[in-house]
ROBA-339619 format. One record per residue (C-alpha): residue in one letter; x negated, y, z. Coordinates in steps of 0.5 Angstrom, whole numbers. Example, Ala and Ser with C-alpha at 12.3 -4.5 7.8 and 13.67 -1.06 7.14 Angstrom:
% residues 2
<site><aa>a</aa><u>-25</u><v>-9</v><w>16</w></site>
<site><aa>s</aa><u>-27</u><v>-2</v><w>14</w></site>
***
This chain:
% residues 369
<site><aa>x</aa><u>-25</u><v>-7</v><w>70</w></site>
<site><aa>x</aa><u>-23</u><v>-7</v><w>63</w></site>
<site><aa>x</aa><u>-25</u><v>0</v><w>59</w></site>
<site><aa>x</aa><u>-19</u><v>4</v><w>57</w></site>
<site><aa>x</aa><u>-17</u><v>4</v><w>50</w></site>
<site><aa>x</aa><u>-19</u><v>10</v><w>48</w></site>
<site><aa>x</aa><u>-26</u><v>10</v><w>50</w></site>
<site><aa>x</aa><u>-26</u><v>4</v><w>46</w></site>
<site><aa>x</aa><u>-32</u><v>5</v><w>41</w></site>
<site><aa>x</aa><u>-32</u><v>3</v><w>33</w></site>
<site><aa>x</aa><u>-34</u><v>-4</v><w>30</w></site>
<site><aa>x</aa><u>-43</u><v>-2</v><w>30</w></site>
<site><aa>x</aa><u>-45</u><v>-3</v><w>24</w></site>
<site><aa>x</aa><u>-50</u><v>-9</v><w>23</w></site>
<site><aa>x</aa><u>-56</u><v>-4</v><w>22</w></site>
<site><aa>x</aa><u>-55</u><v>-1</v><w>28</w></site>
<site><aa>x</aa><u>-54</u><v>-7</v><w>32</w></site>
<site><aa>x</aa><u>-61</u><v>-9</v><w>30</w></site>
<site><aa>x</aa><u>-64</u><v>-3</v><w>30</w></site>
<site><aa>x</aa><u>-66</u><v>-4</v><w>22</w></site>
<site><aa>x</aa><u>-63</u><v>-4</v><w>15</w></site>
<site><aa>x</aa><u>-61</u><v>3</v><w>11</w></site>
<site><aa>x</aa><u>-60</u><v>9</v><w>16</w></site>
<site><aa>x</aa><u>-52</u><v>10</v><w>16</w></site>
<site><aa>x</aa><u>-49</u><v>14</v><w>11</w></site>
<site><aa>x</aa><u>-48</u><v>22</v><w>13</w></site>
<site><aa>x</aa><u>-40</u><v>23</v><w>14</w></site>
<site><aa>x</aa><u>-36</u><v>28</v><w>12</w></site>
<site><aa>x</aa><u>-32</u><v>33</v><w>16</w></site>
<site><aa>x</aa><u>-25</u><v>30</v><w>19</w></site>
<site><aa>x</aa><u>-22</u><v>36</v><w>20</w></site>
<site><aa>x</aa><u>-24</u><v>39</v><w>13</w></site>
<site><aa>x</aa><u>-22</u><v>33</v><w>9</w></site>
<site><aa>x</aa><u>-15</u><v>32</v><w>13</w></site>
<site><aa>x</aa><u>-14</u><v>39</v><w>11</w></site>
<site><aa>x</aa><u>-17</u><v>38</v><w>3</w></site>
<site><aa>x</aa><u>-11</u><v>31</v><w>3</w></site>
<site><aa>x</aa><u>-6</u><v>36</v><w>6</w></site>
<site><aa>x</aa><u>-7</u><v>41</v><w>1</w></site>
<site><aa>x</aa><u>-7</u><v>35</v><w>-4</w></site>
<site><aa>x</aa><u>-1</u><v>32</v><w>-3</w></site>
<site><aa>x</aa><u>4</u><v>37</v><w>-4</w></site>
<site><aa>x</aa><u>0</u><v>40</v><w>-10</w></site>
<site><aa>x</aa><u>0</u><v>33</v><w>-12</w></site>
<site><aa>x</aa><u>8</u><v>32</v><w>-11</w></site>
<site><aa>x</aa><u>8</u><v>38</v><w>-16</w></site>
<site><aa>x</aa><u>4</u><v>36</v><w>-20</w></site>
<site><aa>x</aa><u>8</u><v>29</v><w>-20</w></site>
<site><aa>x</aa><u>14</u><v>33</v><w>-22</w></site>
<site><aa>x</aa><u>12</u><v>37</v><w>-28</w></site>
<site><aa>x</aa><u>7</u><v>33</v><w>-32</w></site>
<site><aa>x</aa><u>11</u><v>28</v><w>-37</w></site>
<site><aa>x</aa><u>13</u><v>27</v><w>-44</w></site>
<site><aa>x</aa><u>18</u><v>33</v><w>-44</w></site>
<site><aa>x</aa><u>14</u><v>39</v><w>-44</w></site>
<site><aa>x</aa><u>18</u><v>44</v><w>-38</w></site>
<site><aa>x</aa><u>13</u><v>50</v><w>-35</w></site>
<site><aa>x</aa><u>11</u><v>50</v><w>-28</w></site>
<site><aa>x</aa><u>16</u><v>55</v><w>-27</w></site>
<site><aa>x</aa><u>22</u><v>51</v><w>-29</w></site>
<site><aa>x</aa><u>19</u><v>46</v><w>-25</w></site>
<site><aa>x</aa><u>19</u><v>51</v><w>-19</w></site>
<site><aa>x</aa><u>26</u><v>52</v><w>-20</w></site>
<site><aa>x</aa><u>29</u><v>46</v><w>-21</w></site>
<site><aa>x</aa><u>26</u><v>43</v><w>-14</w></site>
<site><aa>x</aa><u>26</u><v>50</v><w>-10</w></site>
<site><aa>x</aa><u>35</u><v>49</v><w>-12</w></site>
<site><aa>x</aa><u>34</u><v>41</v><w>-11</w></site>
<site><aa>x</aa><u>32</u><v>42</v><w>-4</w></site>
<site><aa>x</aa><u>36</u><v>48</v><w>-2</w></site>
<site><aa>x</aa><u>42</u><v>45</v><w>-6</w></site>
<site><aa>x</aa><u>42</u><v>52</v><w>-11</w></site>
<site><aa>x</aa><u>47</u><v>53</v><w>-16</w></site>
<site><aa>x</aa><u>44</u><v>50</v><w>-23</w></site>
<site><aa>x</aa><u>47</u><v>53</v><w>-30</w></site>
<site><aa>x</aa><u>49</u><v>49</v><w>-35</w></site>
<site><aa>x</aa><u>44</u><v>49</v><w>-40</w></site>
<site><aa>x</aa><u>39</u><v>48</v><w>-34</w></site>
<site><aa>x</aa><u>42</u><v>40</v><w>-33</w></site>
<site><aa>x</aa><u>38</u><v>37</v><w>-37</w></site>
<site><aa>x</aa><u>32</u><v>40</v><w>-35</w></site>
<site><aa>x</aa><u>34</u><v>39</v><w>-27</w></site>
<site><aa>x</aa><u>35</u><v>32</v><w>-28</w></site>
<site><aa>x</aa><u>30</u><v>30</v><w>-31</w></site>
<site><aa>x</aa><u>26</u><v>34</v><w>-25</w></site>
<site><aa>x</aa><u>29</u><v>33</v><w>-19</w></site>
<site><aa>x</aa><u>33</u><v>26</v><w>-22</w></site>
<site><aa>x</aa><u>27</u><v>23</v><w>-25</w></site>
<site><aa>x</aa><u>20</u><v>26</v><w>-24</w></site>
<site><aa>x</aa><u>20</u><v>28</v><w>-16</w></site>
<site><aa>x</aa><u>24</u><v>21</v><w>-13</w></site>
<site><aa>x</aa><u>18</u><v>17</v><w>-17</w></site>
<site><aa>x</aa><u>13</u><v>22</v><w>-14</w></site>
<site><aa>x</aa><u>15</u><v>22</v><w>-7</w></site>
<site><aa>x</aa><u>15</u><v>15</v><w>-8</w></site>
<site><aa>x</aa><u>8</u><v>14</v><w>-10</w></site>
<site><aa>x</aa><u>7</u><v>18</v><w>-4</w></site>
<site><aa>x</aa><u>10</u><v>13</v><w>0</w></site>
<site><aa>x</aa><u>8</u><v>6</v><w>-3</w></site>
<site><aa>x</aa><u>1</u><v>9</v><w>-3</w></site>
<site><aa>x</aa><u>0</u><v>11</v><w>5</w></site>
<site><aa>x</aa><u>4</u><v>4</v><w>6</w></site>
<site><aa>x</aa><u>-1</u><v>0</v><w>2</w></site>
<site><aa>x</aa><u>-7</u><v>4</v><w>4</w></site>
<site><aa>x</aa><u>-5</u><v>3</v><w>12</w></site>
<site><aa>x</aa><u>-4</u><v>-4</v><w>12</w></site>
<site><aa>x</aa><u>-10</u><v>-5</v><w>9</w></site>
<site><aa>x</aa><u>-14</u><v>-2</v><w>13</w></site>
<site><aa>x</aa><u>-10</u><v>-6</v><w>19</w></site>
<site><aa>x</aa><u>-11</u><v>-12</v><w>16</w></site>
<site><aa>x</aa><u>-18</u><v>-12</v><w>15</w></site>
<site><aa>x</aa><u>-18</u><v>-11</v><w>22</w></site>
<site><aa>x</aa><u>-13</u><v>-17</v><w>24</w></site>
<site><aa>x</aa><u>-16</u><v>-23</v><w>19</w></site>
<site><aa>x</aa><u>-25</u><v>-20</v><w>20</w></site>
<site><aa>x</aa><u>-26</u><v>-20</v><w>13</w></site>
<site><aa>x</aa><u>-28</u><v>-14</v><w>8</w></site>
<site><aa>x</aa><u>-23</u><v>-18</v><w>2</w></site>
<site><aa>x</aa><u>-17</u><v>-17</v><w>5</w></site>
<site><aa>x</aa><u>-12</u><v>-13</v><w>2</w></site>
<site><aa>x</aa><u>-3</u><v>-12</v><w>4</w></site>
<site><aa>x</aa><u>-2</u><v>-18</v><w>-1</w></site>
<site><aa>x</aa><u>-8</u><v>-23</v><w>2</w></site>
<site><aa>x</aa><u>-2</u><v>-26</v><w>7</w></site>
<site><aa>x</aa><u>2</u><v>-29</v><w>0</w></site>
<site><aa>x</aa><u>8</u><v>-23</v><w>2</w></site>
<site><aa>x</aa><u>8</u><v>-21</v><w>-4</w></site>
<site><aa>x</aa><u>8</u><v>-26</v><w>-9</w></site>
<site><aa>x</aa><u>14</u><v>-29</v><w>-4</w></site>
<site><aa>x</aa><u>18</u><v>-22</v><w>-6</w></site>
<site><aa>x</aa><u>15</u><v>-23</v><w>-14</w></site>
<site><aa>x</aa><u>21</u><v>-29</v><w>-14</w></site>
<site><aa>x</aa><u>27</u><v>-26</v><w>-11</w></site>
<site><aa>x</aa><u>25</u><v>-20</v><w>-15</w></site>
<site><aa>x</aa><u>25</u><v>-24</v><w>-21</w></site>
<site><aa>x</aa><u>31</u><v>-29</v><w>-20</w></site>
<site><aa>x</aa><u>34</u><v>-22</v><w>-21</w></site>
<site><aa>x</aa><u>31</u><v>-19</v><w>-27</w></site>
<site><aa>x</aa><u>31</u><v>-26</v><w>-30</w></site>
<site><aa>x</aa><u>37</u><v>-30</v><w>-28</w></site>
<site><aa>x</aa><u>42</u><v>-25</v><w>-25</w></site>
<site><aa>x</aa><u>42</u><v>-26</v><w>-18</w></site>
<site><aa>x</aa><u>46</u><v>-23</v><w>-13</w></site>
<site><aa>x</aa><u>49</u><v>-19</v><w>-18</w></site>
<site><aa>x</aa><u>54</u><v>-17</v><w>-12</w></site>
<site><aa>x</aa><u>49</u><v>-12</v><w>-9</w></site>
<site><aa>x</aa><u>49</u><v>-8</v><w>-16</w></site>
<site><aa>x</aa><u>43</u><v>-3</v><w>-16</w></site>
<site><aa>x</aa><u>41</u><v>-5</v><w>-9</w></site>
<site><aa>x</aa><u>40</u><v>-12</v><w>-11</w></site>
<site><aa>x</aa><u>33</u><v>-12</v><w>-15</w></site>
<site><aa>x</aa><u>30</u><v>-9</v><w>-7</w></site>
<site><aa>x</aa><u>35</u><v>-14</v><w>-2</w></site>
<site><aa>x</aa><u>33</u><v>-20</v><w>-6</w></site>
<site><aa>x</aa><u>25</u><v>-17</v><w>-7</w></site>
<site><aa>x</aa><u>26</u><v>-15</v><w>2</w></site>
<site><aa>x</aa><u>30</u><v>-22</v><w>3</w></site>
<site><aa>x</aa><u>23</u><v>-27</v><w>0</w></site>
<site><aa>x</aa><u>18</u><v>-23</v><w>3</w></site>
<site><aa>x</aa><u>21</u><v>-24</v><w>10</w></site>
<site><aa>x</aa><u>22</u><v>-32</v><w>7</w></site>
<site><aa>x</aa><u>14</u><v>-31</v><w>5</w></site>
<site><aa>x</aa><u>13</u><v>-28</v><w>13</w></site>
<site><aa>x</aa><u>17</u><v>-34</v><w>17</w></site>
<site><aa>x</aa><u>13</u><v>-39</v><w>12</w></site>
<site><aa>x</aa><u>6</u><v>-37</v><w>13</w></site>
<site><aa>x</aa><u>7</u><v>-35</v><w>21</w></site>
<site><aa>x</aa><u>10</u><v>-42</v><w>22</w></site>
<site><aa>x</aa><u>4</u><v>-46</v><w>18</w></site>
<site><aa>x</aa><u>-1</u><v>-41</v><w>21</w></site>
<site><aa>x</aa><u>1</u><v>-41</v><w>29</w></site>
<site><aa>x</aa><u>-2</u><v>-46</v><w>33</w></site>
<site><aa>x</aa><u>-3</u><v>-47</v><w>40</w></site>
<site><aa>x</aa><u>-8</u><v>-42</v><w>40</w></site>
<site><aa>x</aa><u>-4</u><v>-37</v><w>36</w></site>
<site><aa>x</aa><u>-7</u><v>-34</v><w>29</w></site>
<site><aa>x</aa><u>-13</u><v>-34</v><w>28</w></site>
<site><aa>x</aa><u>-17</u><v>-31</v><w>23</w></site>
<site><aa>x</aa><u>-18</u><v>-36</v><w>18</w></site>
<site><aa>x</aa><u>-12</u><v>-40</v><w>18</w></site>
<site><aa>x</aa><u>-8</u><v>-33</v><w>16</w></site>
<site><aa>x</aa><u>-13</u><v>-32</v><w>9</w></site>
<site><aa>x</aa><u>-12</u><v>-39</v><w>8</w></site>
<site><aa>x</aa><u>-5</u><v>-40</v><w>9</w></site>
<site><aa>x</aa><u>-3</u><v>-33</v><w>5</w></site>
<site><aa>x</aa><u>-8</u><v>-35</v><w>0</w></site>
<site><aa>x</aa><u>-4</u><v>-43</v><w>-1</w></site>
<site><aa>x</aa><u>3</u><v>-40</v><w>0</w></site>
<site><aa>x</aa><u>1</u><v>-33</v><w>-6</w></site>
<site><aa>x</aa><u>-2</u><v>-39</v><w>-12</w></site>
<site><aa>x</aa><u>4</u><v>-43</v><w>-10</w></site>
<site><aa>x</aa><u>10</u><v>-36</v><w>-11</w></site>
<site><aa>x</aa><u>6</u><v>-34</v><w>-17</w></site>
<site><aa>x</aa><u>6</u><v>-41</v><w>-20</w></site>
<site><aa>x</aa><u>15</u><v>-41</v><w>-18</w></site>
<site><aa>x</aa><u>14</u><v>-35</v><w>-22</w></site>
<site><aa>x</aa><u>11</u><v>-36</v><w>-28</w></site>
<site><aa>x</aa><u>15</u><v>-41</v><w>-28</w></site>
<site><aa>x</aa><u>21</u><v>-37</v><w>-28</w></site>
<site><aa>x</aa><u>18</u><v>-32</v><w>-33</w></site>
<site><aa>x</aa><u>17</u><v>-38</v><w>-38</w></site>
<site><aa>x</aa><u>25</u><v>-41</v><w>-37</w></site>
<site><aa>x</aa><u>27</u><v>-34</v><w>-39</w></site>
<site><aa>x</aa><u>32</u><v>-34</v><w>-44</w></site>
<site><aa>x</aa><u>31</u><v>-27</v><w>-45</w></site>
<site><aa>x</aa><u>24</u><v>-23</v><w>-48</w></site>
<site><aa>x</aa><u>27</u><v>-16</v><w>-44</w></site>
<site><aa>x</aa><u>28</u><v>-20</v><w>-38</w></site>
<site><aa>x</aa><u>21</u><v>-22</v><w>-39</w></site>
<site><aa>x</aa><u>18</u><v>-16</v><w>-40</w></site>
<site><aa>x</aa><u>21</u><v>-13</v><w>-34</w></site>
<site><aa>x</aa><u>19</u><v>-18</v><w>-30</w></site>
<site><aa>x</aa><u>12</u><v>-17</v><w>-33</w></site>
<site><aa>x</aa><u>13</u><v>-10</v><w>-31</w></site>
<site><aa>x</aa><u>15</u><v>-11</v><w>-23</w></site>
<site><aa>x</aa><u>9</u><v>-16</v><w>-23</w></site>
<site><aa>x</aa><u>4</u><v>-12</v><w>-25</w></site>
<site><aa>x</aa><u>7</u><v>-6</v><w>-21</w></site>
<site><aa>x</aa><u>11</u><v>1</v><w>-23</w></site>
<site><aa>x</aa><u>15</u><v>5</v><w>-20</w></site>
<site><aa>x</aa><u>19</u><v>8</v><w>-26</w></site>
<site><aa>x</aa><u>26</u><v>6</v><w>-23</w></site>
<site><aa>x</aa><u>24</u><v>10</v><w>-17</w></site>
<site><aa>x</aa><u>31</u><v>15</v><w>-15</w></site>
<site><aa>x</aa><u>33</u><v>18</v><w>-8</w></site>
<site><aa>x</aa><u>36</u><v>11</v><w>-5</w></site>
<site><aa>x</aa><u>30</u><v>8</v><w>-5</w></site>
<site><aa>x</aa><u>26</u><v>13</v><w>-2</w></site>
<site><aa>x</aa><u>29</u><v>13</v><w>5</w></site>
<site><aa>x</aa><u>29</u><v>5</v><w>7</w></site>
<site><aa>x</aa><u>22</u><v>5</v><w>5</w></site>
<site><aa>x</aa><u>20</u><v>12</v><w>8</w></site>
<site><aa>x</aa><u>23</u><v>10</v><w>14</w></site>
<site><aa>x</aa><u>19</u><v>2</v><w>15</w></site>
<site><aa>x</aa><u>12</u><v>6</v><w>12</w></site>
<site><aa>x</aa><u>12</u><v>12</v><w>18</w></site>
<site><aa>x</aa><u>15</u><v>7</v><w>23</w></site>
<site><aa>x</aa><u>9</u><v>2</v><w>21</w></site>
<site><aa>x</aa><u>3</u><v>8</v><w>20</w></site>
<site><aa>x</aa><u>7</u><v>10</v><w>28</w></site>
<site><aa>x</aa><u>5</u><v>4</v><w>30</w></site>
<site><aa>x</aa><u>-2</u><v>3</v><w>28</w></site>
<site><aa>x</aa><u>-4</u><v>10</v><w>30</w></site>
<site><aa>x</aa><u>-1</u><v>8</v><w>36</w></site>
<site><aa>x</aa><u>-6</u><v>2</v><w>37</w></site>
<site><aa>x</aa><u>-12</u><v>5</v><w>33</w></site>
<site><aa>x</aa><u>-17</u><v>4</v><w>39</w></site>
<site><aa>x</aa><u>-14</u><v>-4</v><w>40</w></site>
<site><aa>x</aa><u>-17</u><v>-5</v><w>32</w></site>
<site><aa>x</aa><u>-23</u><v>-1</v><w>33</w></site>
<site><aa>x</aa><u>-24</u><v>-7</v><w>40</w></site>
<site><aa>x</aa><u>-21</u><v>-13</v><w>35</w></site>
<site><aa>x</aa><u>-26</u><v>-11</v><w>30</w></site>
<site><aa>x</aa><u>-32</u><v>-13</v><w>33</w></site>
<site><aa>x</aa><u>-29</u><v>-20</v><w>35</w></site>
<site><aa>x</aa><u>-24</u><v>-24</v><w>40</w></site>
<site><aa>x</aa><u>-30</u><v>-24</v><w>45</w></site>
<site><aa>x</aa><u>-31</u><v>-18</v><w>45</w></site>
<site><aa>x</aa><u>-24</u><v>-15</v><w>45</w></site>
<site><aa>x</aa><u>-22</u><v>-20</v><w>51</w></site>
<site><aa>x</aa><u>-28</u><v>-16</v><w>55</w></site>
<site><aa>x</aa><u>-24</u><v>-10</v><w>53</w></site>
<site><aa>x</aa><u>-18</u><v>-13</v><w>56</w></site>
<site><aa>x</aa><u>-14</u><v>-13</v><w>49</w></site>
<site><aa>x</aa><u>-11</u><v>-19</v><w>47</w></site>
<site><aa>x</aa><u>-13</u><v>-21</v><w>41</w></site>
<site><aa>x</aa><u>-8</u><v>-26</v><w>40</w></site>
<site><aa>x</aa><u>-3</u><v>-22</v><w>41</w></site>
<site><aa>x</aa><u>-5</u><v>-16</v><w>38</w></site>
<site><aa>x</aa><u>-6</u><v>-20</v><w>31</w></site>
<site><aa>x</aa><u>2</u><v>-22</v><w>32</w></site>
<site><aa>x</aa><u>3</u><v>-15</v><w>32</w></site>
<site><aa>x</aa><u>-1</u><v>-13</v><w>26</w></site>
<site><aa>x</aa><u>2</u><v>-20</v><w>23</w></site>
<site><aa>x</aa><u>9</u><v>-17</v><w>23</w></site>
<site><aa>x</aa><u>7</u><v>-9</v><w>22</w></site>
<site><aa>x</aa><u>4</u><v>-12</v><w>15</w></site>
<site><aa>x</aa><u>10</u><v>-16</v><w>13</w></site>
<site><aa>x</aa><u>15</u><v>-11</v><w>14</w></site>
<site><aa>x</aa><u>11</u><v>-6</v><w>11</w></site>
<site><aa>x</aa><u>9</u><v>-10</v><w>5</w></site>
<site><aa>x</aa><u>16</u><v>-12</v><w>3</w></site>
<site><aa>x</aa><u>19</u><v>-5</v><w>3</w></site>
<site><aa>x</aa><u>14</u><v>-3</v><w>-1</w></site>
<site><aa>x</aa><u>14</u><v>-9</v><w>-6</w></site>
<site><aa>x</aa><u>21</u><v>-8</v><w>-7</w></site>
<site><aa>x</aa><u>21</u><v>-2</v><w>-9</w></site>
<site><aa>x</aa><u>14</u><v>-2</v><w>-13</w></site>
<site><aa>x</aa><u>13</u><v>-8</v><w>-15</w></site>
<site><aa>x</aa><u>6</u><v>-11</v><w>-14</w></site>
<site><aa>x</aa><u>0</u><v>-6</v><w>-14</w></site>
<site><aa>x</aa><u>-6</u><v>-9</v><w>-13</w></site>
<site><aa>x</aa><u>-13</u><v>-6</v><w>-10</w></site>
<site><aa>x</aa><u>-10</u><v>1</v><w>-7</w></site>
<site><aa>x</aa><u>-10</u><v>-3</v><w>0</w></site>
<site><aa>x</aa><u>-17</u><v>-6</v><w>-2</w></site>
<site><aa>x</aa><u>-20</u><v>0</v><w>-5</w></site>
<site><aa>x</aa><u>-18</u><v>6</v><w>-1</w></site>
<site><aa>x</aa><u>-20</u><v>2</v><w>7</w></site>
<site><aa>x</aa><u>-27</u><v>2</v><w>5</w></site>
<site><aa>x</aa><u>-27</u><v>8</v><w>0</w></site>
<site><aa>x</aa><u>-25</u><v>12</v><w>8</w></site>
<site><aa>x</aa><u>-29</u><v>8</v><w>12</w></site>
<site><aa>x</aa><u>-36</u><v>10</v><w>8</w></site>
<site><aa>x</aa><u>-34</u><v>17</v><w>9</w></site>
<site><aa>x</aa><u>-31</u><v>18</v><w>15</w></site>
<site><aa>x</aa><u>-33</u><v>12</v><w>19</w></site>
<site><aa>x</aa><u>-31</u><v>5</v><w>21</w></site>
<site><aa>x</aa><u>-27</u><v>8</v><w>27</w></site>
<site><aa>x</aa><u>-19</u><v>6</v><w>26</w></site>
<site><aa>x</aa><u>-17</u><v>13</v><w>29</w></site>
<site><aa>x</aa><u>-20</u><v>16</v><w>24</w></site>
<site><aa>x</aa><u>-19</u><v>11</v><w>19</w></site>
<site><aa>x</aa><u>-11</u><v>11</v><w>19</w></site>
<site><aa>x</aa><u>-11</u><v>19</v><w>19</w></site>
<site><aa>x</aa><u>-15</u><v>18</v><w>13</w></site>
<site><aa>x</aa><u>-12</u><v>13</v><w>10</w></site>
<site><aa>x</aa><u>-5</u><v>14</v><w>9</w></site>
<site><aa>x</aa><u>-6</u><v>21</v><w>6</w></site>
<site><aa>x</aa><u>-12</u><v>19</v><w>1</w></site>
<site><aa>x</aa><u>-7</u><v>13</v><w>-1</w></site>
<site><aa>x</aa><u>-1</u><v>18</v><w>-3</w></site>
<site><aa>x</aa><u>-5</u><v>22</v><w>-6</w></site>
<site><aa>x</aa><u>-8</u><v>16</v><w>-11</w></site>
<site><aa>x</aa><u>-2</u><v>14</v><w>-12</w></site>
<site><aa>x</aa><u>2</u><v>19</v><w>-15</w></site>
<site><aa>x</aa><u>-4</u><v>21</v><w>-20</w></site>
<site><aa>x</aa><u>-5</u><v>14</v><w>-22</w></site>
<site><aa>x</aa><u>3</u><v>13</v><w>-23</w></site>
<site><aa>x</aa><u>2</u><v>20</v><w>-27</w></site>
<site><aa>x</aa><u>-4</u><v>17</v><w>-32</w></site>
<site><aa>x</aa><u>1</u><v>12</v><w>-33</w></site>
<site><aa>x</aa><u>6</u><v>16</v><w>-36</w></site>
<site><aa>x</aa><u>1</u><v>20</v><w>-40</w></site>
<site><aa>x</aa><u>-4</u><v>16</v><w>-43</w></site>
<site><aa>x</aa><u>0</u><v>12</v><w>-48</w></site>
<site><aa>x</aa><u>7</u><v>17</v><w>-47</w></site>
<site><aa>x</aa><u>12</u><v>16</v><w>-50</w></site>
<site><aa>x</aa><u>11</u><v>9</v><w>-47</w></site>
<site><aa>x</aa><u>9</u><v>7</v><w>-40</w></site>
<site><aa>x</aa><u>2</u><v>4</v><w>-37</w></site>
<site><aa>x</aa><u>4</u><v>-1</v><w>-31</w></site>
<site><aa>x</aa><u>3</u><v>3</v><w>-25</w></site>
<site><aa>x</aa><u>-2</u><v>-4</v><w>-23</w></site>
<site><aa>x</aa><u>-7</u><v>-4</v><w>-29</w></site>
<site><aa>x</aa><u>-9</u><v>3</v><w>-28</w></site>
<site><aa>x</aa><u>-9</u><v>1</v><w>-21</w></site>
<site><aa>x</aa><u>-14</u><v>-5</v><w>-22</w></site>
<site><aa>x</aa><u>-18</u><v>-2</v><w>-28</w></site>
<site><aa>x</aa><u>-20</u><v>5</v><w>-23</w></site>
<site><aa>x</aa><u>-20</u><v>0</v><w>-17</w></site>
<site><aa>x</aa><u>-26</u><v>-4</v><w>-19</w></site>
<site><aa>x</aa><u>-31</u><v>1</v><w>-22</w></site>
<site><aa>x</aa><u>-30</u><v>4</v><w>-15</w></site>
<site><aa>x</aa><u>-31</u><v>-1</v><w>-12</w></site>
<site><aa>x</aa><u>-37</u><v>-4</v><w>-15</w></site>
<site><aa>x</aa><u>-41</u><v>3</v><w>-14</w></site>
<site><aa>x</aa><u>-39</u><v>2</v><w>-6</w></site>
<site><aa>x</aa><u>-42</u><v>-5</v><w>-6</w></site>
<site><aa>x</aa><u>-48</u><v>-2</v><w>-9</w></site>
<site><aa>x</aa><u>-49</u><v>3</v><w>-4</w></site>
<site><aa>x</aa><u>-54</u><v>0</v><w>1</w></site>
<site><aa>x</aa><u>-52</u><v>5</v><w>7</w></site>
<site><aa>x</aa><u>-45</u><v>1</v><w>7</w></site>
<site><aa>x</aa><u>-44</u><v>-5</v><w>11</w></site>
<site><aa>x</aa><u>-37</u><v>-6</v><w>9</w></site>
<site><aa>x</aa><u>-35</u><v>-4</v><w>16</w></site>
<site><aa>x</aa><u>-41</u><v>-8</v><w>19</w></site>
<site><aa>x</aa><u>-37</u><v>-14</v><w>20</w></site>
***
């Protein structure tokens, strides 16, 4: 009789499947990091409201955003400061919040769906496919009709075109397997970005190019209330979802033998990652560009402290992300203010530190798989 999903047990390390090797890491309490990441983000949200090039004290700030929320009267000589909070600062901090918990979750799903510790949102090529509809529309002015929603729609239409393309080559009789998605998304991702190149050379104007740079390297610097609900509503309904299967990842983590012996469906579970990961990417690429290494780095970063069991890796997760996020997005508007770092480069240059002292832990196995 196939063993109930919620008593599935996490993916053993490989010290502990052989009896040698470094002793596990100890792991920190979850209930007091759920509490310390929930303490965390409102603080963060804050923070991501008042810090900036124009100097505004804490209780402005508090101000502003306790009549943004409430919908408080704003006196005149107060506009521009209200703006500047509630318009500008706090829509880009919420959306940090929300790309990182997205990035975050997806890659901790798709370590699981593809069994490889490198993998990451952008592995399946999703997000180079968005990086082309975005720049048809910063270069060439495509779908111009759509007006401020044009840049999301097109990002959101190529990524699900990018979607459709790697599940067409990658199925085959025997469903998705592994290796074919990563090959299949790795292919896809040289050949969007060599499309994109090209349309960054073709443009005849330096601001176009520039502001495709921006979008490829990530930023969140056109965040504003409108594309803050879309987002939300694809992130809270993907992180839904993968809570939901938590004991299925710990099963498909420990291989397609052994889940089936479980009673999961491997094949039809990794469907279900395939979509959740798409739909949740392209959101998020649409409004923030691509920021590399928070779906790479944040999984493992959890999984040393928490464990390798998804259930406690996807409460961990999506709130560590949101957390990294904002501040990353407010370095990037301080370190060269007035000017504005991409979101992406701060991204990459805390990523890869973190993530070379990881490796050099011996006690972690990279999920032990």
């Amino acid at each position: 009789m196939a063993t109930p999903l919620e008593h599935i047990p996490a993916a053993p390390s490989r010290s502990a499947r052989t009896g040698a090797g470094p002793a596990p890491p100890k792991r920190v309490s979850l209930p007091l990091l759920l509490t310390g990441l929930c303490a965390a983000l409102p603080l963060s949200l804050v923070c991501g409201a008042e810090i900036g090039a124009s100097g505004l004290s804490w209780g402005e700030v508090l101000r502003h955003l306790w009549a943004g929320l409430t919908g408080g009267p704003i006196a005149a000589e107060q506009v521009p400061a209200y703006t500047i909070v509630w318009e500008l600062r706090f829509p880009r901090a919420v959306l940090a919040a929300v790309v990182g918990a997205g990035l975050s979750a997806i890659g901790v799903a798709v370590q699981a769906m593809v069994r490889n510790a490198l993998a990451d949102p952008f592995v399946l090529g999703i997000s180079s496919g968005a990086a082309v509809g975005a720049n048809a529309v910063l270069i060439f002015g495509a779908f111009g009709a759509l007006g401020v929603w044009a840049l999301s729609t097109a990002a959101f239409l190529f990524a699900l075109l990018a979607m459709v393309l790697v599940y067409a080559i990658a199925r085959t009789d025997r469903g998705l397997t592994p290796l074919r998605l990563v090959l299949t998304g790795t292919a896809l991702y040289y050949g969007f970005s060599a499309v994109t190149t090209f349309m960054v050379f073709a443009a005849e104007r330096g601001e176009a190019a520039r502001s495709a740079m921006m979008w490829l390297l990530g930023s969140l610097g056109g965040a504003n209330w409108a594309s803050v609900p879309i987002a939300a509503a694809v992130v809270f309904a993907g992180l839904a979802h993968l809570a939901w299967s938590a004991g299925r990842l710990n099963a498909l983590a420990m291989g397609d033998e052994t889940a089936a012996a479980l009673g999961v469906d491997a094949g039809r579970l990794r469907k279900e990652l395939f979509l959740v990961s798409a739909a949740v990417t392209g959101a998020v690429v649409a409004v923030s560009g691509a920021i590399g290494f928070v779906g790479l780095m944040v999984p493992h970063a959890v999984r040393m402290l928490v464990g390798a069991d998804h259930r406690r890796l996807l409460a961990v997760a999506p709130l560590a992300g949101a957390v990294l996020l904002i501040w990353v997005d407010i370095l990037s508007r301080v370190v060269l203010a007035p000017a504005e770092l991409p979101v992406g480069v701060l991204t990459a240059a805390i990523g890869v530190p973190c993530f070379v002292l990881i490796m050099r832990r011996r006690s972690y196995t990279f999920g032990g798989a």
